[in-house]
HTML snippet that shows the backbone in 3Dmol.js (N, CA, C, O; Angstrom):
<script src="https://3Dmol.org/build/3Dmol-min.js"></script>
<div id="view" style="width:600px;height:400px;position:relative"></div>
<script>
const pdb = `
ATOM      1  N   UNK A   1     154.918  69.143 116.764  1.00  0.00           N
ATOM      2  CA  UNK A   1     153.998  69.808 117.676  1.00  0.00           C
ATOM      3  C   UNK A   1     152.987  68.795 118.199  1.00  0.00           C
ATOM      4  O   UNK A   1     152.492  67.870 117.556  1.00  0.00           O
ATOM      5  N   UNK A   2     152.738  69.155 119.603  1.00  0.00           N
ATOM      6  CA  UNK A   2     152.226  67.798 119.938  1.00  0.00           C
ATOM      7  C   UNK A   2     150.430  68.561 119.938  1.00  0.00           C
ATOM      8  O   UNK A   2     150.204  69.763 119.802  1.00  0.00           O
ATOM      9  N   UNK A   3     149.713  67.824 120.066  1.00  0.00           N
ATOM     10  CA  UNK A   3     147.866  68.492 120.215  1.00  0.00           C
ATOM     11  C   UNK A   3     147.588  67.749 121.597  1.00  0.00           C
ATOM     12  O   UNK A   3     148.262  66.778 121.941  1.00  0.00           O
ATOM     13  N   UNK A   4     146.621  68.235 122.313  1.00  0.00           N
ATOM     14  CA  UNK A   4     145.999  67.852 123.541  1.00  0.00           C
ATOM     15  C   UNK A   4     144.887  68.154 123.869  1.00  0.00           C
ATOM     16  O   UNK A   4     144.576  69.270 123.452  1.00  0.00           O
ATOM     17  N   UNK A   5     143.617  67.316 124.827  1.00  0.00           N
ATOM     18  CA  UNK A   5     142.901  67.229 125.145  1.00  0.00           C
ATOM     19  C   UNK A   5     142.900  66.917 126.499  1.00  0.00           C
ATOM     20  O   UNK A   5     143.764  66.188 126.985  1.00  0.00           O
ATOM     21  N   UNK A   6     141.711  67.570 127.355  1.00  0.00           N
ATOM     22  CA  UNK A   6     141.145  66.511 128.878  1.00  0.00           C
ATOM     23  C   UNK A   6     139.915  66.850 128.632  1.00  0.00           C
ATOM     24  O   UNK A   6     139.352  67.815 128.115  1.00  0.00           O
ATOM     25  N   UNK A   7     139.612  65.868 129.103  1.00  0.00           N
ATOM     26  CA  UNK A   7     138.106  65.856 129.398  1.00  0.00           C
ATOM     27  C   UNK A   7     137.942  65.116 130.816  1.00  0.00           C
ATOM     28  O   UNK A   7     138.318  63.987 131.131  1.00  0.00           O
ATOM     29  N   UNK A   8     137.177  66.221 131.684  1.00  0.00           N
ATOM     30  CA  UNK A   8     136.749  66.001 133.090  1.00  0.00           C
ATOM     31  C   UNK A   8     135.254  65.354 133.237  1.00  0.00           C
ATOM     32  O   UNK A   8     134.195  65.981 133.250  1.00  0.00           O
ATOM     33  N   UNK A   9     135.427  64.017 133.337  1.00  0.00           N
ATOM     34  CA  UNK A   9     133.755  64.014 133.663  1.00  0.00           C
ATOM     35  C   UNK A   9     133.002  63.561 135.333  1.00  0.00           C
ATOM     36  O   UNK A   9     133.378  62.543 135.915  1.00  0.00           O
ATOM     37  N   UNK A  10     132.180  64.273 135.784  1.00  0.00           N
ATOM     38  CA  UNK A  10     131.663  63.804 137.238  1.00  0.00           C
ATOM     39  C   UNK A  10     129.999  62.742 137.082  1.00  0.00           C
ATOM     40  O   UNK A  10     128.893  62.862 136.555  1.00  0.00           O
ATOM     41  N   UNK A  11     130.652  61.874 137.802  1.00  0.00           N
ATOM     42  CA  UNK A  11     129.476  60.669 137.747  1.00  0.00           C
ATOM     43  C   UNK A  11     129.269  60.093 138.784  1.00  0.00           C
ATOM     44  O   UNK A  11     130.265  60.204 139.498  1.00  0.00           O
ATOM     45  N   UNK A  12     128.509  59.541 139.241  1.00  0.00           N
ATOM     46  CA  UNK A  12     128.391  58.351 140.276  1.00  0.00           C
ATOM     47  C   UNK A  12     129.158  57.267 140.412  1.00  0.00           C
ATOM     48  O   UNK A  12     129.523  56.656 141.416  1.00  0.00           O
ATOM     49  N   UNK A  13     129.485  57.004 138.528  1.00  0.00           N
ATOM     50  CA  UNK A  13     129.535  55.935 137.912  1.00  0.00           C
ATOM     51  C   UNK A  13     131.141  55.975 138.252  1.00  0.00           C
ATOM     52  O   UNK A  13     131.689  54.948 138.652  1.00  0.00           O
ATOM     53  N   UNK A  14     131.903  57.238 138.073  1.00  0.00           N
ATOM     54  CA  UNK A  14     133.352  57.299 137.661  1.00  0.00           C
ATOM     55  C   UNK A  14     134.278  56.495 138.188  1.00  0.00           C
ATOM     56  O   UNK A  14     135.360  56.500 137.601  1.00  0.00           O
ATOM     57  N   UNK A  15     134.140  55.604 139.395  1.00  0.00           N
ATOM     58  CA  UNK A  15     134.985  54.674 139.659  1.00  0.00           C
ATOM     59  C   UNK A  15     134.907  53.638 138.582  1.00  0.00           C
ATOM     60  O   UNK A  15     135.943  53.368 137.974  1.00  0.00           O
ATOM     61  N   UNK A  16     133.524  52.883 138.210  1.00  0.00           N
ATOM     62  CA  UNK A  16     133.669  52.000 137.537  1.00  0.00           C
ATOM     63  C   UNK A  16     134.172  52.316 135.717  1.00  0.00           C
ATOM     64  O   UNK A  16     134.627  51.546 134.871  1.00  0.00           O
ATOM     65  N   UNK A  17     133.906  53.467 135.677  1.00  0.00           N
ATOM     66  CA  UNK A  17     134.182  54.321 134.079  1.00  0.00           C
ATOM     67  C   UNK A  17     136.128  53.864 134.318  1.00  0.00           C
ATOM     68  O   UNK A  17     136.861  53.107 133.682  1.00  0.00           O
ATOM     69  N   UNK A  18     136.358  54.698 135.446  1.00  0.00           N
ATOM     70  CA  UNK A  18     137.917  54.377 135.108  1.00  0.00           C
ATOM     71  C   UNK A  18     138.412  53.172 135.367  1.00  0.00           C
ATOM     72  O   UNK A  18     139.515  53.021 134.840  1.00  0.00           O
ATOM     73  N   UNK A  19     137.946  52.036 136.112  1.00  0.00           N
ATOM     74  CA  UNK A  19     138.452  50.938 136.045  1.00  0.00           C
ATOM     75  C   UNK A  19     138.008  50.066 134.290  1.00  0.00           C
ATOM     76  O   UNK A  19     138.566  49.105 133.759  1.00  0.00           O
ATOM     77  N   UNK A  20     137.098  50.702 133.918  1.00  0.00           N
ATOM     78  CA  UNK A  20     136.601  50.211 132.535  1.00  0.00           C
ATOM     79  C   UNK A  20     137.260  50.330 131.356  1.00  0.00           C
ATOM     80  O   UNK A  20     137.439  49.524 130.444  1.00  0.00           O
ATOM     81  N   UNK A  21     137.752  51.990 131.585  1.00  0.00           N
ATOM     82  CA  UNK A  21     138.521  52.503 130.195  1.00  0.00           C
ATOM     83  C   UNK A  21     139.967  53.126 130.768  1.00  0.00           C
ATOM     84  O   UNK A  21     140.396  54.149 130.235  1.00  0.00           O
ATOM     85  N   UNK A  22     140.661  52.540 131.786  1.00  0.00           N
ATOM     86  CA  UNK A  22     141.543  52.907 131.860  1.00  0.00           C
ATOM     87  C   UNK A  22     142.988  52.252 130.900  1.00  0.00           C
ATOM     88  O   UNK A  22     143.916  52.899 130.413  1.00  0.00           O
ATOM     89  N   UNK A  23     142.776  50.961 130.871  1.00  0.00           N
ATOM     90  CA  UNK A  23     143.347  50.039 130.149  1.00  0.00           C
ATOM     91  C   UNK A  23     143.344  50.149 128.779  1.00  0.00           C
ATOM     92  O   UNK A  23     144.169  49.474 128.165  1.00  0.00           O
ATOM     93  N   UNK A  24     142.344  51.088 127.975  1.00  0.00           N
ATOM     94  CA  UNK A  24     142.179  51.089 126.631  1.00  0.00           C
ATOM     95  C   UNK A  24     143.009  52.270 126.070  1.00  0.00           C
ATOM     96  O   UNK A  24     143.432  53.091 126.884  1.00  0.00           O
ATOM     97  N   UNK A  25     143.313  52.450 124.589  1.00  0.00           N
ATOM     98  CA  UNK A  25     144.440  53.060 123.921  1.00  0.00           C
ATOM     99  C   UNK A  25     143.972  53.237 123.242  1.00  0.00           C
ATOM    100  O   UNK A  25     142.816  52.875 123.025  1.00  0.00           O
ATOM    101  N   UNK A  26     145.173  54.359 122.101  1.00  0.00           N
ATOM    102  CA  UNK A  26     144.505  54.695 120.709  1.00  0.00           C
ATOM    103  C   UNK A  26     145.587  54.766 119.887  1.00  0.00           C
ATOM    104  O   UNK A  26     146.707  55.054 120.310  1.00  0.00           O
ATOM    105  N   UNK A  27     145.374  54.557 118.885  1.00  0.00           N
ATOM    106  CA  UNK A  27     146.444  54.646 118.450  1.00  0.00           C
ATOM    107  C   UNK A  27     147.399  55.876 117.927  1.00  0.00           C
ATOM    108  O   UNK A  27     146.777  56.811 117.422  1.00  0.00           O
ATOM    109  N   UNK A  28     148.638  55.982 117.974  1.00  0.00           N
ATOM    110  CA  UNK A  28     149.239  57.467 117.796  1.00  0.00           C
ATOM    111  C   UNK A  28     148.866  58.428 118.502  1.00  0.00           C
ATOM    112  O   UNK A  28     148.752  59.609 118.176  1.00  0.00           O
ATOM    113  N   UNK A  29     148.566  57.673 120.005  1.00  0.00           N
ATOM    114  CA  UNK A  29     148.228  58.936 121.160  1.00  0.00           C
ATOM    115  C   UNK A  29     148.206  58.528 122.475  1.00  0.00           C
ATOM    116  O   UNK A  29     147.578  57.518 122.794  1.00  0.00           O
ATOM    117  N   UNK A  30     148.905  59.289 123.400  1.00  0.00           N
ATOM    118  CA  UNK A  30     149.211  58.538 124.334  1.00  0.00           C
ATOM    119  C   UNK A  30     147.983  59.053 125.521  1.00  0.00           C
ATOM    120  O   UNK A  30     147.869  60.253 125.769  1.00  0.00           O
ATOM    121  N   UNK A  31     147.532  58.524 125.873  1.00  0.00           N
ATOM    122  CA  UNK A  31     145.839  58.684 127.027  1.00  0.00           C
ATOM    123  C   UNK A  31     146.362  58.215 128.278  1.00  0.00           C
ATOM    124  O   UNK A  31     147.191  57.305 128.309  1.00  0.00           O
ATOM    125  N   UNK A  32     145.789  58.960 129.648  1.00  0.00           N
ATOM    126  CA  UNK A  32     146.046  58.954 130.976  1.00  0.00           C
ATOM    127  C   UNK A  32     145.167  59.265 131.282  1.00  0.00           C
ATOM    128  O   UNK A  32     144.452  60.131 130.777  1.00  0.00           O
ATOM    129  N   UNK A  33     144.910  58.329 132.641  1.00  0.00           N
ATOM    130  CA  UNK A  33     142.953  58.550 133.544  1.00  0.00           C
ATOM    131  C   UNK A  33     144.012  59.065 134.565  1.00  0.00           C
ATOM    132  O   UNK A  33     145.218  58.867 134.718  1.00  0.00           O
ATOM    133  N   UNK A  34     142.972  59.880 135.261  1.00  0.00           N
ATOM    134  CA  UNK A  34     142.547  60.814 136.382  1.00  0.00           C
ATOM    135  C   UNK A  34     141.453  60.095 137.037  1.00  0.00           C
ATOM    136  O   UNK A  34     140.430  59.896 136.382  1.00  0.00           O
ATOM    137  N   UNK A  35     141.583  59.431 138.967  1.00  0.00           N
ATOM    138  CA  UNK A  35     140.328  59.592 139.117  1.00  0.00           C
ATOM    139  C   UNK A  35     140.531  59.892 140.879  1.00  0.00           C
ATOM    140  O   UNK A  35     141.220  59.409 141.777  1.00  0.00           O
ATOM    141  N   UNK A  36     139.288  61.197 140.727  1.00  0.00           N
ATOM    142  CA  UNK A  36     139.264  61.400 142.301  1.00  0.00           C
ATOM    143  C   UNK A  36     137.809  61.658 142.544  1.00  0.00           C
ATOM    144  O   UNK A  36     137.114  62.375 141.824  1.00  0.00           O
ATOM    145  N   UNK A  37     137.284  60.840 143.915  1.00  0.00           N
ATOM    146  CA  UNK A  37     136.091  61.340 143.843  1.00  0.00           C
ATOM    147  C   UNK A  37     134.849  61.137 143.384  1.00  0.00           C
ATOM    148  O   UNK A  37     134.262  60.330 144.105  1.00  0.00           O
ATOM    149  N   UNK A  38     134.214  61.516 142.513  1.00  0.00           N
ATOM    150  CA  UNK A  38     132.918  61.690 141.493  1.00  0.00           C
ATOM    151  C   UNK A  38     133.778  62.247 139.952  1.00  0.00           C
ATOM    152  O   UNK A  38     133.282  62.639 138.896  1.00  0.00           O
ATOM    153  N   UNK A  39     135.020  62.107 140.295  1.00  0.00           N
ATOM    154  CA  UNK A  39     135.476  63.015 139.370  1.00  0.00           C
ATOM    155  C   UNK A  39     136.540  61.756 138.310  1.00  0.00           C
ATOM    156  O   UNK A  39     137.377  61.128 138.958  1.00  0.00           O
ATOM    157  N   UNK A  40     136.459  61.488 136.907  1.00  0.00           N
ATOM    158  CA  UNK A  40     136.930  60.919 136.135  1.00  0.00           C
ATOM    159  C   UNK A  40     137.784  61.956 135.268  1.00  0.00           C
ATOM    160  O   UNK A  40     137.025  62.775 134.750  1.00  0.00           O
ATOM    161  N   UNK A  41     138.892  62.138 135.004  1.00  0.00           N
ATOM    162  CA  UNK A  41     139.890  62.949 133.783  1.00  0.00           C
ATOM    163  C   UNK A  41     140.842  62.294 133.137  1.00  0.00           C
ATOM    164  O   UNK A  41     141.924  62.000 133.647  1.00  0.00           O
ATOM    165  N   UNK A  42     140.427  61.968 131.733  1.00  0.00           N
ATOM    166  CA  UNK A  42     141.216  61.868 130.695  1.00  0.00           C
ATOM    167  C   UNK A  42     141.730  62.743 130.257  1.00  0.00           C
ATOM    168  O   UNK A  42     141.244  63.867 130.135  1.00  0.00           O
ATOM    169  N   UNK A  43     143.221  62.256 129.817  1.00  0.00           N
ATOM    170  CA  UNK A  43     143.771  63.384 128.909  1.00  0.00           C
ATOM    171  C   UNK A  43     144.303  62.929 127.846  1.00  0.00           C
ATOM    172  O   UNK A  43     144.940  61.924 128.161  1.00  0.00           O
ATOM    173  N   UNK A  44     144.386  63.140 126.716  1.00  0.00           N
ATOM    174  CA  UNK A  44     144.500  62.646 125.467  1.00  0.00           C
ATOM    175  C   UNK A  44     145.991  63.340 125.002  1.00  0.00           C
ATOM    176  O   UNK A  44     146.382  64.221 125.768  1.00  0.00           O
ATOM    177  N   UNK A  45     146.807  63.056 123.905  1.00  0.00           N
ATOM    178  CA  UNK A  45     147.831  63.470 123.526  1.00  0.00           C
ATOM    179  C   UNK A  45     148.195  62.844 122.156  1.00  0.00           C
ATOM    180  O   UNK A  45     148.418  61.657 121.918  1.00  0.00           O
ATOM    181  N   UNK A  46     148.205  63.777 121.408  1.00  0.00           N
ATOM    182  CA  UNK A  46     148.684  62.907 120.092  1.00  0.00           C
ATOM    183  C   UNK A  46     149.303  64.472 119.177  1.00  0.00           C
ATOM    184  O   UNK A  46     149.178  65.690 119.308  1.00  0.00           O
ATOM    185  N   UNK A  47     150.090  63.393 118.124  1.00  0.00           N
ATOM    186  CA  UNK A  47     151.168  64.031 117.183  1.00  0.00           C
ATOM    187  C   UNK A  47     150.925  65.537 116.361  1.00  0.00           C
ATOM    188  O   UNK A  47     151.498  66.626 116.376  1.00  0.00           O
ATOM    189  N   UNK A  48     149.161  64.667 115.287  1.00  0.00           N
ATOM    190  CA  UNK A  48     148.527  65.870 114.747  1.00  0.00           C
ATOM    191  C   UNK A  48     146.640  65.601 115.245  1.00  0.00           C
ATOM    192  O   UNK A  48     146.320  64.434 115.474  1.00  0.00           O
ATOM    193  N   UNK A  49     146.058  66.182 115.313  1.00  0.00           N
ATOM    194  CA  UNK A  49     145.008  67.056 115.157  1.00  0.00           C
ATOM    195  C   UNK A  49     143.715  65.473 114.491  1.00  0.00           C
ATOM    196  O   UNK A  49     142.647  65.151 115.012  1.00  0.00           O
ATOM    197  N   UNK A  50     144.245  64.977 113.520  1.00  0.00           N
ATOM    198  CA  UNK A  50     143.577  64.294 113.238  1.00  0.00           C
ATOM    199  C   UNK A  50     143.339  63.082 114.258  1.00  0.00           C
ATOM    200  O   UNK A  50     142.274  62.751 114.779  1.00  0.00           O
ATOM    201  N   UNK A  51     144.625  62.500 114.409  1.00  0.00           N
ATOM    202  CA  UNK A  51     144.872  61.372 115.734  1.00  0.00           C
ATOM    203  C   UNK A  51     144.077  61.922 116.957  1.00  0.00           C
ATOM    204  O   UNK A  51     143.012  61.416 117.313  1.00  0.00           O
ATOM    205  N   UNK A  52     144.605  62.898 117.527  1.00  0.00           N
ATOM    206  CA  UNK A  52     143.783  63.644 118.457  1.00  0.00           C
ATOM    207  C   UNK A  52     142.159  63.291 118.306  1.00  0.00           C
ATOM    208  O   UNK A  52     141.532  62.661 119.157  1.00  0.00           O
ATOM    209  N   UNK A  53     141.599  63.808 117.075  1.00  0.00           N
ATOM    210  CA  UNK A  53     140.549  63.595 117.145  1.00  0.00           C
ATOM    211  C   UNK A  53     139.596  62.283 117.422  1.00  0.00           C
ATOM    212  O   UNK A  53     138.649  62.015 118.162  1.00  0.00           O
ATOM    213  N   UNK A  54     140.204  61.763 116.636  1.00  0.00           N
ATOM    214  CA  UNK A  54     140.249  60.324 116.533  1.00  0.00           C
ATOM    215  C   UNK A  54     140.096  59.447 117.836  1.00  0.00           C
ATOM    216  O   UNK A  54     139.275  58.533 117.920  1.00  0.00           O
ATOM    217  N   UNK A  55     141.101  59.869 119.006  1.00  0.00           N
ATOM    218  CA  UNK A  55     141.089  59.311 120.262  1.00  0.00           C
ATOM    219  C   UNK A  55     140.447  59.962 120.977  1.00  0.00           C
ATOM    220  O   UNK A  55     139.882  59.354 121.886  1.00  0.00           O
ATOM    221  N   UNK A  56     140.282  61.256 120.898  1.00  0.00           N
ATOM    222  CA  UNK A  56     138.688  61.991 121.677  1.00  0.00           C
ATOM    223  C   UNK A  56     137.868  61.751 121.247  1.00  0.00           C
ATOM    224  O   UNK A  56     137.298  62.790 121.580  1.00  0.00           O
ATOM    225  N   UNK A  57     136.655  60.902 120.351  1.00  0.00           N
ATOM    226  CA  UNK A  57     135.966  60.693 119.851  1.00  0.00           C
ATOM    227  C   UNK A  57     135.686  59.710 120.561  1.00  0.00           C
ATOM    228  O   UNK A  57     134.775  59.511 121.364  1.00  0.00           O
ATOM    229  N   UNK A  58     137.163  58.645 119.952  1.00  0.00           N
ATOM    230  CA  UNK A  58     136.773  57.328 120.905  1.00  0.00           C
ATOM    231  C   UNK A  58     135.939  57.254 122.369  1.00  0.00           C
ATOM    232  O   UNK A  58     134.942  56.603 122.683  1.00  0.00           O
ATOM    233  N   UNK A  59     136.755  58.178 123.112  1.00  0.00           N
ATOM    234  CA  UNK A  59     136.622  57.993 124.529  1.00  0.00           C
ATOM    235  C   UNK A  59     135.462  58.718 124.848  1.00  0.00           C
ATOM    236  O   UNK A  59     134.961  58.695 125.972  1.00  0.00           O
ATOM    237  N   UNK A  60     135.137  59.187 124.157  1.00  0.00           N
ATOM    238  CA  UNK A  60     133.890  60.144 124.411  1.00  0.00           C
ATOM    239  C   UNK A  60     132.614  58.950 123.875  1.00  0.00           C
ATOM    240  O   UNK A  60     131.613  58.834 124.582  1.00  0.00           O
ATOM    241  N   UNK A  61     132.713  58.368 122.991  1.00  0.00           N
ATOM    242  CA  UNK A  61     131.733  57.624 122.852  1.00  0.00           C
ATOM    243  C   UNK A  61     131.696  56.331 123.724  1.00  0.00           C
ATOM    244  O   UNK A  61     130.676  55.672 123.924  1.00  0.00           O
ATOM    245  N   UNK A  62     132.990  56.039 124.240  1.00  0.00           N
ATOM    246  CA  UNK A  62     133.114  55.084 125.623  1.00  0.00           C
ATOM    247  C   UNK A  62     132.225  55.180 126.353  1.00  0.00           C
ATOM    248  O   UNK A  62     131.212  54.489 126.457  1.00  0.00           O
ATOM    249  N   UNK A  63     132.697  56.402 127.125  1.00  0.00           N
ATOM    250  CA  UNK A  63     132.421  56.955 128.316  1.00  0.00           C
ATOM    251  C   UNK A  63     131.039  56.661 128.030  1.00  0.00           C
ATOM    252  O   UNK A  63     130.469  55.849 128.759  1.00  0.00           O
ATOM    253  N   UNK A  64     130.188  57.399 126.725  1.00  0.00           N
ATOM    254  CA  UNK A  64     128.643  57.264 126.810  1.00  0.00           C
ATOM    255  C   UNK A  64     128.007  56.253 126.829  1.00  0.00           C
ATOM    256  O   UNK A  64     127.010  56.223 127.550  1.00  0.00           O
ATOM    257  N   UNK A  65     128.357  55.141 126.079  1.00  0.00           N
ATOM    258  CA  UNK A  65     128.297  53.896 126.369  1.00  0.00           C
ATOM    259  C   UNK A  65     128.023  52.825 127.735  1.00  0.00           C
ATOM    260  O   UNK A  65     127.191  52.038 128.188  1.00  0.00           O
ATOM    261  N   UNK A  66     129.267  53.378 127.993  1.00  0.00           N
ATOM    262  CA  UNK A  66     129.384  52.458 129.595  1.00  0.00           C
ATOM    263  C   UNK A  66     128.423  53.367 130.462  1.00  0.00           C
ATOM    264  O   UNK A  66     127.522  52.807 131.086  1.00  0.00           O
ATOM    265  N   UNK A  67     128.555  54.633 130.530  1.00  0.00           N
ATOM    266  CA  UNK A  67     127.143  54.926 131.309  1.00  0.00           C
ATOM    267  C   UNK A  67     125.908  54.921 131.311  1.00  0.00           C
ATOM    268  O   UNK A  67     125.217  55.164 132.301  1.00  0.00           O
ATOM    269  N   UNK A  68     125.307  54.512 129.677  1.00  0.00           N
ATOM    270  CA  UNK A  68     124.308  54.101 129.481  1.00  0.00           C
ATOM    271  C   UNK A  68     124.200  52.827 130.226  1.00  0.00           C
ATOM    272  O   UNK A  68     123.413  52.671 131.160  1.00  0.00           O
ATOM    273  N   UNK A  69     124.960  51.976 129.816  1.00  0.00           N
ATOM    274  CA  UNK A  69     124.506  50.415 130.451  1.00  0.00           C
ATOM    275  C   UNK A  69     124.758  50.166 131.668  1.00  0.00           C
ATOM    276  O   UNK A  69     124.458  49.030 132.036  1.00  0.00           O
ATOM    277  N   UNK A  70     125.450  51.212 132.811  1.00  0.00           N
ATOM    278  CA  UNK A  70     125.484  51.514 134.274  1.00  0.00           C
ATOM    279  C   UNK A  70     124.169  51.348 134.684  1.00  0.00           C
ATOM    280  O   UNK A  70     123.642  50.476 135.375  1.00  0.00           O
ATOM    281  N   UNK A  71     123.536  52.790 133.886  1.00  0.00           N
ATOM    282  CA  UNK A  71     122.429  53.225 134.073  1.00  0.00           C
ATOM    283  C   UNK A  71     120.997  52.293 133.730  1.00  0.00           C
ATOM    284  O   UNK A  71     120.051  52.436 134.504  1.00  0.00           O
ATOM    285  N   UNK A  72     120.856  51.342 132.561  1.00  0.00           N
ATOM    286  CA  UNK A  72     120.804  49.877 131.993  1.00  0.00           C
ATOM    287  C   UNK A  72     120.657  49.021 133.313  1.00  0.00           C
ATOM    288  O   UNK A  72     119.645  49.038 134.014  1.00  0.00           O
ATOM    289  N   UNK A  73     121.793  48.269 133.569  1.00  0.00           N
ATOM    290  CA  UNK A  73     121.791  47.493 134.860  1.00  0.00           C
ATOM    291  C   UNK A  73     121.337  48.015 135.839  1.00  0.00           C
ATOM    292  O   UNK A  73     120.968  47.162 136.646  1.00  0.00           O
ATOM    293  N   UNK A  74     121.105  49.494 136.326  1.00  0.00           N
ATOM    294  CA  UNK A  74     120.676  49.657 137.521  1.00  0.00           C
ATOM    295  C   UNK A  74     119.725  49.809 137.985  1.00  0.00           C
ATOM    296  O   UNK A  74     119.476  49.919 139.185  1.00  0.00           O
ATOM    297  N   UNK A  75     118.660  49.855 136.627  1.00  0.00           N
ATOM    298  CA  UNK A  75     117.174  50.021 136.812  1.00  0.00           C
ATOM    299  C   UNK A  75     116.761  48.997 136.452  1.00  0.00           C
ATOM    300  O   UNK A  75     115.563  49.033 136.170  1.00  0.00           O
ATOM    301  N   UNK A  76     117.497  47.567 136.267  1.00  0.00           N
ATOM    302  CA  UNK A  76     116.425  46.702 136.608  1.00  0.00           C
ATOM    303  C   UNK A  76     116.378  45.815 137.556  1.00  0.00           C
ATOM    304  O   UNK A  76     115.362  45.139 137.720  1.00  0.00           O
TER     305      UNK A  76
END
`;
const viewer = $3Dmol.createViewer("view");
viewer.addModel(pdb, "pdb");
viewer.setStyle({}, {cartoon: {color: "spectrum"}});
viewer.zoomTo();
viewer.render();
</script>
């Protein structure tokens, strides 16, 4: 049984979010960017529940990351 996730996020930023984390992986799960717009979508895919988690976590703490330091570089 496979588990799944997306997560849609809208930013200013989302061009540079998906050229940032499009290239990155997880392990025991296969991840695909989405980008249109203002609009960034990951979708996550893995075996069990734990992996899953594991790679939504990741990308979720990415994502916060890189938009902090967007946001970082742009105010000064």
């Amino acid at each position: 049984m496979m588990h799944s996730i997306r997560f849609t996020i809208t930013s200013p930023h989302s061009s540079i979010l998906f050229h940032a984390l499009r290239h990155e992986e997880a392990p025991h799960s296969r991840i695909r960017f989405f980008h249109e717009g203002d609009t960034l979508t990951i979708e996550c895919e893995a075996d069990t529940i734990a992996h899953l988690r594991a790679a939504a976590n990741s990308f979720m703490q990415w994502v916060a990351m890189a938009e902090h330091l967007i946001e970082e570089l742009e105010s000064k």
